[in-house]
MMTF fields as JSON, N, C-alpha, C and O atoms, coordinates in Angstrom:
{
  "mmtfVersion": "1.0.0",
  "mmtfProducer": "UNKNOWN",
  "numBonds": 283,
  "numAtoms": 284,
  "numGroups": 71,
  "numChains": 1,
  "numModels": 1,
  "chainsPerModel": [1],
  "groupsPerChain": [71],
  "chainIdList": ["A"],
  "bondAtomList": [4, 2, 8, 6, 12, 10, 16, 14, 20, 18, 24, 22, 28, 26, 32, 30, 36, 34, 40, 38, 44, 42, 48, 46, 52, 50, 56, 54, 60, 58, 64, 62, 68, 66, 72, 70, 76, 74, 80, 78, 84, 82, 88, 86, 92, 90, 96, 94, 100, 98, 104, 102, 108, 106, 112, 110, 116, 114, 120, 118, 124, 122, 128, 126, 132, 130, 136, 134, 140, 138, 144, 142, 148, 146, 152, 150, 156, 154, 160, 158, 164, 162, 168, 166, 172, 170, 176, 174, 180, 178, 184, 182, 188, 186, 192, 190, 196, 194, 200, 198, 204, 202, 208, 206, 212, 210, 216, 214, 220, 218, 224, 222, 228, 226, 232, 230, 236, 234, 240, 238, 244, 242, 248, 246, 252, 250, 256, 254, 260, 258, 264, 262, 268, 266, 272, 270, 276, 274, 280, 278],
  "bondOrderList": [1, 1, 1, 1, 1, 1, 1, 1, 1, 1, 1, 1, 1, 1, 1, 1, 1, 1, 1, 1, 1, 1, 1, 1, 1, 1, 1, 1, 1, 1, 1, 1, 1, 1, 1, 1, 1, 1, 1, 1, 1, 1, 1, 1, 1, 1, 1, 1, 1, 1, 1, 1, 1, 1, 1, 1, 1, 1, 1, 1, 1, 1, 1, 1, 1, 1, 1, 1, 1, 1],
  "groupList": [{"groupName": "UNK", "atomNameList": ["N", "CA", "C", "O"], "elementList": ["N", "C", "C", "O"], "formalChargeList": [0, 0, 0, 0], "bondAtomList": [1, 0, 2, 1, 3, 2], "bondOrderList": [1, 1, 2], "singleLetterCode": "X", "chemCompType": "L-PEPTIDE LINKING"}],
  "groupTypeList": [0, 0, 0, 0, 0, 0, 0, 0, 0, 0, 0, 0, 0, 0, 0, 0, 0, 0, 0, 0, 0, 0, 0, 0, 0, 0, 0, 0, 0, 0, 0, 0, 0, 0, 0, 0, 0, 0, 0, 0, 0, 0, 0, 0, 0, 0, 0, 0, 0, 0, 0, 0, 0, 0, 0, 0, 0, 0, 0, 0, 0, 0, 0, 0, 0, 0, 0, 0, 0, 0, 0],
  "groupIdList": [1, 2, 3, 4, 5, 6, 7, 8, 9, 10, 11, 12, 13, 14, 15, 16, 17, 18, 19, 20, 21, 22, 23, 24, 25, 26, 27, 28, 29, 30, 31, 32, 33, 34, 35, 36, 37, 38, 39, 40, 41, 42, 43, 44, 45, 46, 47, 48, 49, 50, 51, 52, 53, 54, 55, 56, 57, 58, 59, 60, 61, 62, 63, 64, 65, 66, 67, 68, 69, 70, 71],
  "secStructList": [7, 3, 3, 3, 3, 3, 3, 3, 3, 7, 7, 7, 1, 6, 6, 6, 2, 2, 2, 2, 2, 2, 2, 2, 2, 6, 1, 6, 6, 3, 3, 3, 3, 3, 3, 3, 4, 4, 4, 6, 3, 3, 3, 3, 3, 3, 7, 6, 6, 6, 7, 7, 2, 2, 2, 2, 2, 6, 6, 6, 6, 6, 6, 6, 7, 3, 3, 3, 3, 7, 7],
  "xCoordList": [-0.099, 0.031, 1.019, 1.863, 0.881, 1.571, 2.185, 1.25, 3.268, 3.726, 4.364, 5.461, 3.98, 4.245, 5.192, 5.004, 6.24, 6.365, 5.942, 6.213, 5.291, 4.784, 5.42, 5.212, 6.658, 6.637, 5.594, 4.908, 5.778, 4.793, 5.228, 6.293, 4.737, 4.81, 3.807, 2.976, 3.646, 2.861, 2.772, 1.906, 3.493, 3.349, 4.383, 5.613, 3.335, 4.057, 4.203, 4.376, 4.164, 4.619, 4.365, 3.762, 4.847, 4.633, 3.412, 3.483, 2.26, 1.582, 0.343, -0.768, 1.334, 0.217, 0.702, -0.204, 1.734, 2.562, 1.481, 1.038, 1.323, 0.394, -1.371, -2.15, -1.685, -2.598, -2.907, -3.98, -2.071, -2.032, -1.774, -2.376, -1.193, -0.973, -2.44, -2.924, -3.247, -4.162, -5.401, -6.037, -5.9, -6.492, -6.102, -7.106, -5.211, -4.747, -4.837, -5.534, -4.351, -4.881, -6.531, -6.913, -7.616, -8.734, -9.211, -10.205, -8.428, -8.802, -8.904, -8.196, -9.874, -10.409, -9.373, -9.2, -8.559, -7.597, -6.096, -5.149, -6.06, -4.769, -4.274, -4.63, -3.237, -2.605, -2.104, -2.343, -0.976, 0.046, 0.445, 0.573, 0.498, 0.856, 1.955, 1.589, 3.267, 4.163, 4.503, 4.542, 4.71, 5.046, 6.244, 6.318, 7.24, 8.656, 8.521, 8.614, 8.189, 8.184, 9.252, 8.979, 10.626, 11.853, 12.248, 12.955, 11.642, 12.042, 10.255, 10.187, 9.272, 8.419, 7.675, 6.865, 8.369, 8.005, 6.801, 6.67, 6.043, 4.71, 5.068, 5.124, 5.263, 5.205, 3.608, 3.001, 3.282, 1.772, 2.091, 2.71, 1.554, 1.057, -0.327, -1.039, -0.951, -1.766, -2.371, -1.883, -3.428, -4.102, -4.711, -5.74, -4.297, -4.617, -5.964, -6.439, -6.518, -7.698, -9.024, -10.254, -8.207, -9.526, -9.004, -9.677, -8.274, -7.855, -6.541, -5.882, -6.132, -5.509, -4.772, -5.152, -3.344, -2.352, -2.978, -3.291, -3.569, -4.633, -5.428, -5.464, -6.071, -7.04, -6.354, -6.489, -5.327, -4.192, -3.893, -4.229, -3.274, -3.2, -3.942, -3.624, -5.536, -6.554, -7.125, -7.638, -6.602, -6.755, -6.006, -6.619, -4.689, -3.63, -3.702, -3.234, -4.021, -4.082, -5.666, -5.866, -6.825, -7.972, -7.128, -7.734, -5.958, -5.674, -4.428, -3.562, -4.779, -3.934, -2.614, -2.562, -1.888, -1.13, -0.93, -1.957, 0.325, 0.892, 1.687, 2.881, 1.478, 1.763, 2.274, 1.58, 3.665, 4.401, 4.714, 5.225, 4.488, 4.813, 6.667, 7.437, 6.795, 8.543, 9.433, 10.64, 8.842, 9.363, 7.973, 8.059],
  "yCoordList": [16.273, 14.885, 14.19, 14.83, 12.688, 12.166, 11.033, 10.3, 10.415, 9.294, 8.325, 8.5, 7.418, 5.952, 4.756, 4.524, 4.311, 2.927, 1.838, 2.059, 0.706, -0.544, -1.57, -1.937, -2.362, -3.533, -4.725, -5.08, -5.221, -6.631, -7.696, -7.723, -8.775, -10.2, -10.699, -11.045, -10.87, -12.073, -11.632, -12.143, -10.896, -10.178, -11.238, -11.183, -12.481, -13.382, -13.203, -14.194, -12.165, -11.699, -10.401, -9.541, -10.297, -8.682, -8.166, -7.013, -8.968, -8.818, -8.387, -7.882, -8.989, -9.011, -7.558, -6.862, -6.906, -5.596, -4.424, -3.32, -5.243, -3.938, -4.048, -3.268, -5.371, -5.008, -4.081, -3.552, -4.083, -3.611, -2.251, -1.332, -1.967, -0.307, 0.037, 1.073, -0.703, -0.495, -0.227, 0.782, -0.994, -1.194, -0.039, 0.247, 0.505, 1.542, 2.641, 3.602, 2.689, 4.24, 4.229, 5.286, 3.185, 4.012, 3.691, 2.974, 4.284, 4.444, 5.814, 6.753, 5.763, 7.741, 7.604, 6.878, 9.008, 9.36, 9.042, 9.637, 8.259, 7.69, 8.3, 7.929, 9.471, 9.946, 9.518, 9.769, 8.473, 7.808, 6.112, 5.65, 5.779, 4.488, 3.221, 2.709, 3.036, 2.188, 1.079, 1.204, 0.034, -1.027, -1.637, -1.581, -2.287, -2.965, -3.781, -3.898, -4.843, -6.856, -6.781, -6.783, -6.712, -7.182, -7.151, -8.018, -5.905, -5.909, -5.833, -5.766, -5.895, -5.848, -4.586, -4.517, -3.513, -2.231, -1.811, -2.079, -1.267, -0.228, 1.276, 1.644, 2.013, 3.724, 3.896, 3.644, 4.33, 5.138, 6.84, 7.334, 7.488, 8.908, 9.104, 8.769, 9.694, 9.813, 11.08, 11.53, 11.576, 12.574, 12.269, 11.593, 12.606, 11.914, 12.625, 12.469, 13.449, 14.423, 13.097, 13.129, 12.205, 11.07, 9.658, 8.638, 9.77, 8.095, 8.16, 9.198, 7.184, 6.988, 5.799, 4.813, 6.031, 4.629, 3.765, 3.068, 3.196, 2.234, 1.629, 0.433, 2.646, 2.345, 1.529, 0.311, 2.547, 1.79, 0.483, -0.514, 0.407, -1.304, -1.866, -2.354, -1.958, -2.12, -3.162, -4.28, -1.799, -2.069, -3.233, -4.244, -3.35, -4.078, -5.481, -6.256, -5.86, -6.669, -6.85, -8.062, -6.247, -7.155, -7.541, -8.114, -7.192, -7.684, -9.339, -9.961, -9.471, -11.08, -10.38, -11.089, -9.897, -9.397, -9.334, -9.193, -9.429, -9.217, -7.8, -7.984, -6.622, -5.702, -4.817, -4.604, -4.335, -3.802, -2.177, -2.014, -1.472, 0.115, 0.433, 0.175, 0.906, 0.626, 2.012, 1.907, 3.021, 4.354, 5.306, 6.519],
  "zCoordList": [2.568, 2.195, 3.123, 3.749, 3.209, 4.16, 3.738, 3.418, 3.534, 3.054, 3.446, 3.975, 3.328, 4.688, 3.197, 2.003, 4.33, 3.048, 4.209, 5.39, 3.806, 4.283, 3.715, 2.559, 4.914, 4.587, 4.801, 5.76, 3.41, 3.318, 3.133, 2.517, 3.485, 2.657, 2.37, 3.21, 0.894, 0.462, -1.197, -1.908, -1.6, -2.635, -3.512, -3.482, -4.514, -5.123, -6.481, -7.19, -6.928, -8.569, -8.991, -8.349, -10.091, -10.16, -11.044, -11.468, -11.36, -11.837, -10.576, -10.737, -8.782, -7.484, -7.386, -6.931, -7.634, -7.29, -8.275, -7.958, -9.565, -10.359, -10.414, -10.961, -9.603, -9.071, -7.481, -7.192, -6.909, -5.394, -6.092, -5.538, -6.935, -6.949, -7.521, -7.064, -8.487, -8.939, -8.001, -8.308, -6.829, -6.152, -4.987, -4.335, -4.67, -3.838, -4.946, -4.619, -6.023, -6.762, -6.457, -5.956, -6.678, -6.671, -5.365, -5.253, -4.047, -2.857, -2.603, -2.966, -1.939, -1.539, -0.403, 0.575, -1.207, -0.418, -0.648, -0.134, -1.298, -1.79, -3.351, -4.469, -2.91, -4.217, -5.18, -6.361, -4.472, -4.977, -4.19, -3.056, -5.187, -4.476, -5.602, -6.659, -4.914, -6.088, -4.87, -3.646, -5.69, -4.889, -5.815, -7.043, -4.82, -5.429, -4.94, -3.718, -5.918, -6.171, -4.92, -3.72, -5.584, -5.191, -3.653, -3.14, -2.871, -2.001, -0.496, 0.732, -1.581, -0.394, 0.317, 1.241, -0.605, 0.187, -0.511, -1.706, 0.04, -0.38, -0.294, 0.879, -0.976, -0.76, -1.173, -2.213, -0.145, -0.278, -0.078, 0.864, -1.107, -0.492, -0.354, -1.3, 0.878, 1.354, 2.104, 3.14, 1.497, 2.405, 3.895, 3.886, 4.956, 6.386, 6.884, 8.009, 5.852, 6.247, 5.287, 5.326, 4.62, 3.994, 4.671, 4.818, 4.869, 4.842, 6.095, 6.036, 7.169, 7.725, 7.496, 6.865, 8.24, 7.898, 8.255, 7.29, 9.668, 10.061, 8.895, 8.608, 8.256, 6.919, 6.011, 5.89, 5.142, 4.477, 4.977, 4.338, 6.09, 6.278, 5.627, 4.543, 6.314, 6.248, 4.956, 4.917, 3.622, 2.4, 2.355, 2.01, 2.651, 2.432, 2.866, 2.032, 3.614, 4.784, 4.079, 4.166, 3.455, 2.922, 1.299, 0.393, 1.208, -0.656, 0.098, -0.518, 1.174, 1.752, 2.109, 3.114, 2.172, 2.463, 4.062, 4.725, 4.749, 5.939, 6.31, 6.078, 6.742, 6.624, 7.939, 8.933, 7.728, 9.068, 8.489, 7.381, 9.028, 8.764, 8.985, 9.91, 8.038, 8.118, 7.469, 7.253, 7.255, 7.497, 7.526, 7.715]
}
């Protein structure tokens, strides 16, 4: 497993935070996924044998989101 946090912007409430985790749990390939309103970050865990960080963006960046890889 592989685990990326993604900074974002555009994430305007926390109801956009528990849909984005929602929408990333039922991604093939995506174990884990929590997002923090407050500060913007995405923690994804990820199997890199289904899904790549590229992809992940991907997802991210189609939910409106602006997205920079940041550990």
């Amino acid at each position: 497993m592989t685990r990326k946090t993604f900074k974002v912007t555009g994430i305007t409430c926390s109801g956009c935070a528990t849909d984005i985790e929602t929408v990333l749990g039922n991604t093939e390939g995506v174990v884990n996924a929590s997002v923090d309103y407050s500060t913007g970050e995405i923690a994804v865990e990820y199997d890199p044998e289904e899904i790549t960080e590229p992809q992940v963006a991907c997802v991210l960046k189609k939910l409106g989101l602006r997205v920079h890889v940041f550990i």
